[in-house]
N, C-alpha and C positions, 0 to 999 in steps of 0.2 A: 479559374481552376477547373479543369477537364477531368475526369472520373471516365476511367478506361475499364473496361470488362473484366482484365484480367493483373490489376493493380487492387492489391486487399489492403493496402494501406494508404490511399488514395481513397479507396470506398469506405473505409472505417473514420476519415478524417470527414468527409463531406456528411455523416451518417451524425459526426458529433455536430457539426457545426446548425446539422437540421434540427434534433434531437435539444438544440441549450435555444433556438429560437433566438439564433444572433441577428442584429440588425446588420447589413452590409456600412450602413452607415460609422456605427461602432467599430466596422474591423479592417483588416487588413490582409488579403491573401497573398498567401504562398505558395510557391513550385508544389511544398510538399506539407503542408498545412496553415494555419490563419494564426492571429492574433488577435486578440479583442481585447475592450476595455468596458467591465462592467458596470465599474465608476473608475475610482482613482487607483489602480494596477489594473497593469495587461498581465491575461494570459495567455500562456502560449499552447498552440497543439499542434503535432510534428511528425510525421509518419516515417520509419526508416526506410529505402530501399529494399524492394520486395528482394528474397531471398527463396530458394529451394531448398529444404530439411526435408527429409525420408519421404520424398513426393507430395509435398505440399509446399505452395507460398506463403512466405507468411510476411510477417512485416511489425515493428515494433511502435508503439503509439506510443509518446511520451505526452504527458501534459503539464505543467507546471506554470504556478503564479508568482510572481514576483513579489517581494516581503518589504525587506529591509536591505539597505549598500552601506559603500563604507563605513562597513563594521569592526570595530576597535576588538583586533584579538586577542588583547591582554584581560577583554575582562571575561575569557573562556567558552566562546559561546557555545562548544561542545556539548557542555556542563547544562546548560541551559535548554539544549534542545532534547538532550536527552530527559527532560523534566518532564517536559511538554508534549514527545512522542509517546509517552505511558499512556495517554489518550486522545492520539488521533483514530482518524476512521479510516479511508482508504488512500492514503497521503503520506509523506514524512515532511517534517522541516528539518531542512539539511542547511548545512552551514560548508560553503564553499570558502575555505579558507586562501585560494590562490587568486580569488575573485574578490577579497572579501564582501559575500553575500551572503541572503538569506532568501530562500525560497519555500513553497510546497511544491512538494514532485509527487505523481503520479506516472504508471506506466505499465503496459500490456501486451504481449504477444497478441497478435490476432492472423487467425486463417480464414480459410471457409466454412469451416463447418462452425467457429465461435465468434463469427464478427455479429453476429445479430445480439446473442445476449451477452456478450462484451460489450457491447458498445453501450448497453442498454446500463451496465454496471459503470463500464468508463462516465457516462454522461452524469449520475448520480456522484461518484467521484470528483469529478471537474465541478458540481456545483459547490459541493462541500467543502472543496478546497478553496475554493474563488470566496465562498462568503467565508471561512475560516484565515483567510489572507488577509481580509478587508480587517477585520474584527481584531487581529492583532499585530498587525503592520506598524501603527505607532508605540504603542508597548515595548513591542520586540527591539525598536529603531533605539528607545530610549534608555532599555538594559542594558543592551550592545553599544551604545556607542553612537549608534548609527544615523543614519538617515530611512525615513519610509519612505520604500521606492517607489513613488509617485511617477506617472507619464501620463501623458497624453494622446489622444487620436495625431497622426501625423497631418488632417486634414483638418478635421473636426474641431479641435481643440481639446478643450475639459467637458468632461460629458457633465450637465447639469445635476444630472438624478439619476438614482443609482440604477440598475437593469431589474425588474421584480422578480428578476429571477434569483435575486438577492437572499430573496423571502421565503425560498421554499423548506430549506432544513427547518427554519419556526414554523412554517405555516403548513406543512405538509407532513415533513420525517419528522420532527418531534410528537405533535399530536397522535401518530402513528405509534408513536411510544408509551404512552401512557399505561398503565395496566401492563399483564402479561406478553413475552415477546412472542409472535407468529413462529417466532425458530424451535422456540419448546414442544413438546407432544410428539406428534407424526412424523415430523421434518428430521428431527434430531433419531428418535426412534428407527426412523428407516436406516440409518447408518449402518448399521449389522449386516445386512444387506451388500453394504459396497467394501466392509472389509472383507468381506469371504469372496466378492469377486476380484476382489485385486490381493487377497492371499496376505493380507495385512494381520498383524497382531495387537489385539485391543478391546475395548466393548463400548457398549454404546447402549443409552436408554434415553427416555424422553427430558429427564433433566441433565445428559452430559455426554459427552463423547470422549473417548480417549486411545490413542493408537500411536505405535512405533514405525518409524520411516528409516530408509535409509539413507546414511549418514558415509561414515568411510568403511563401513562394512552393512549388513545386510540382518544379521542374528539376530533378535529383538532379546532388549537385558533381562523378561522374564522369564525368556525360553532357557538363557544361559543359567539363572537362578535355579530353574525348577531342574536344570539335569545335573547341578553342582558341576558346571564347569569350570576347569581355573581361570577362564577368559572373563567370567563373573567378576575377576576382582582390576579386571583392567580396564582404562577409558570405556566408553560404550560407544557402540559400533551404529549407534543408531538415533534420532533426534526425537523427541515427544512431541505430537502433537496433539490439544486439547479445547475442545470446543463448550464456551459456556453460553447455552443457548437463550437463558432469563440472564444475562449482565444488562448491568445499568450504566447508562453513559450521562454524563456532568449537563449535556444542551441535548443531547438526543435522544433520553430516556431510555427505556428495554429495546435490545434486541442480541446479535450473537456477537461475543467473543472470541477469535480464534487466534492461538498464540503455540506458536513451534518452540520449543526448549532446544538448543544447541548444548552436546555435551561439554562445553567449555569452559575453562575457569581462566580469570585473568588475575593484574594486579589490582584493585578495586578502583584507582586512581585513574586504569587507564579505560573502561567500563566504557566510560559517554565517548571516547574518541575511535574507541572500536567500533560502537553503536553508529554513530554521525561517518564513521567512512565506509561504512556499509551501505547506508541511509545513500551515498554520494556515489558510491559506486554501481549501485541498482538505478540511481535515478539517471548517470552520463552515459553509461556503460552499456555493451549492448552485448547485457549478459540475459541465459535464457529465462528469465525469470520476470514473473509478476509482482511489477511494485505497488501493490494495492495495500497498503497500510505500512509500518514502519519498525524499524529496531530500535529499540532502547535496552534503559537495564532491567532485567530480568523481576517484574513486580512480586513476585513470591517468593525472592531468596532474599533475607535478612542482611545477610552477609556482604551482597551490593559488586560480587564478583563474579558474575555471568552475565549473558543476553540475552534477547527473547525476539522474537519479531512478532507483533501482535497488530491485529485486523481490528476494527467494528463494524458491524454490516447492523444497519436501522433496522428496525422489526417491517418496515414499510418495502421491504426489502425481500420479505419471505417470500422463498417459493421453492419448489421440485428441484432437484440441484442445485441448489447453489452452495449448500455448506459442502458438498462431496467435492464441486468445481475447487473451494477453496481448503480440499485435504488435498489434494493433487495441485494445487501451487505452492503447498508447502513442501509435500515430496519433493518437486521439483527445485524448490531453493535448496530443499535440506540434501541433496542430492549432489548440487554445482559446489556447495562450497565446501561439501567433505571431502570434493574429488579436486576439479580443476581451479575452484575458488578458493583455495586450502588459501592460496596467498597472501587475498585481501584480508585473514583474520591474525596473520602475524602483527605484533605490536611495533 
């Protein structure tokens, strides 16, 4: 595989493939990214066709690991992934029903001026995904119906023992978790900061963040509140996003939660199938958007009739932007599907 000067998605693919410390042995290259086998699933990493947007190349990284196949759709696996993505981290499992499969997808815009700490984010991504693949691959095979999709090296065969890179979410990002999250204090604090420079409505202190994005219009619902507009009592023009920067994750201990509120109400039945074709349509599609965590139903409505897209970012994770990197991937989602995305959330 050749890495040209002026290919960002060629140099974002070689950048993971250095970055996860693949054996060539393990893998298999391509045109436009590799495959490997950490034990028993391949993943895969895929670079789209660089492209020109407002004077930049850029280029879309997908990563995704293979789960579970012929999966039996009668027994809803919608319903089930939507369970399951209520705490993922930078991933979704998506249920390809025309495929029937199961995967984890991730995926990323990257340019020049973000392949370095994209890449540095994608890499932690890809690991978490690959050992969250491993870890519920038979499970998932035996809810569904299905089969764990198992494969092998096309040369190599069955890789004996598993990659140590297997080990890092226990041995690295969870202990990183213990105690108070690195996203609390300062990190979250400075946010104040980046809403008055991008003209956002919200606030922000060292235990929480919270701000309005735009959605199919641009108004924030408190400014319409505080002037008694009649626009106050119709849909809201704008989506919530909210950062919890001490949550607790089930294997990864403390660090930030970030979850976009879409102003949307469904029928509650149809919930996990809107959730899961969002989830499908961010992971094939080459929409502008960063799939670094996933949609499910909405965890703080009772009611069980709206979505949410929610993130985990490990406290081992902290640093100088990255919760602001990740309010600006939510504008960005919250943005495509008010406007041109409007379609993917018809039922």
């Amino acid at each position: 595989m050749s890495v040209t000067e002026n290919d960002i998605g060629i140099q974002a693919v070689d950048g993971l493939f250095k970055a996860l410390m693949i054996d060539e042995e393990w893998s298999v290259r391509e045109p436009r990214g590799f495959t490997w086998w950490s034990y028993r699933l391949a993943q895969h990493v895929e670079a789209s066709e660089p492209i020109w947007d407002r004077g930049c190349e850029i280029s879309r990284v997908r990563i995704w690991t293979e789960v579970a196949n012929a999966v039996d759709p009668r027994r809803d696996p919608a319903t089930w992934m939507a369970m399951t993505n209520g705490q993922q981290t930078l991933s979704a499992l998506v249920w390809d029903p025309a495929e029937r499969t199961v995967a984890e997808h991730c995926s990323a815009v990257v340019h020049e001026d973000n392949v370095g700490w994209m890449g540095t984010l994608l890499a932690t991504a890809a690991v978490m995904q690959n050992t969250g693949a491993h870890s519920r691959s038979r499970a998932v095979a035996e809810v569904l119906g299905g089969q764990p999709w198992v494969s092998n090296h096309p040369v190599g065969g069955e890789r004996p023992e598993p990659d140590n890179l297997l080990d890092l979410p226990k041995e690295v990002l969870a202990p990183a978790g213990r105690g108070r999250s690195q996203f609390a204090g300062a990190l979250t604090e400075g946010l104040e900061a980046f809403l008055s420079q991008f003209e956002l409505l919200g606030f922000s202190d060292e235990d929480g963040f919270t701000c309005e994005v735009p959605f199919k219009g641009v108004t924030p619902v408190a400014m319409l509140a505080a002037l008694g507009s009649p626009e106050a009592k119709e849909p809201p023009q704008t989506c919530l996003v909210r950062i919890f920067p001490d949550a607790e994750h089930p294997q990864l201990g403390h660090g930030a939660q970030v979850i976009m509120f879409p102003p949307l109400v469904f029928e509650k039945d149809q919930v996990p199938v809107v959730a899961n074709h969002l989830n499908l349509v961010e992971a094939t599609m080459n929409t502008p958007t960063d799939l670094l965590g996933a949609w499910s139903p909405n965890p703080s409505n009772p009611r069980g009739d709206t979505i949410a897209f929610n993130a985990f970012l490990p406290s081992a994770l902290a640093q100088p932007g990255l919760l602001e990197n990740q309010i600006l991937f939510q504008a960005g989602r919250s943005r495509f599907f008010g406007a041109a995305g409007a379609e993917y959330l018809r039922t």
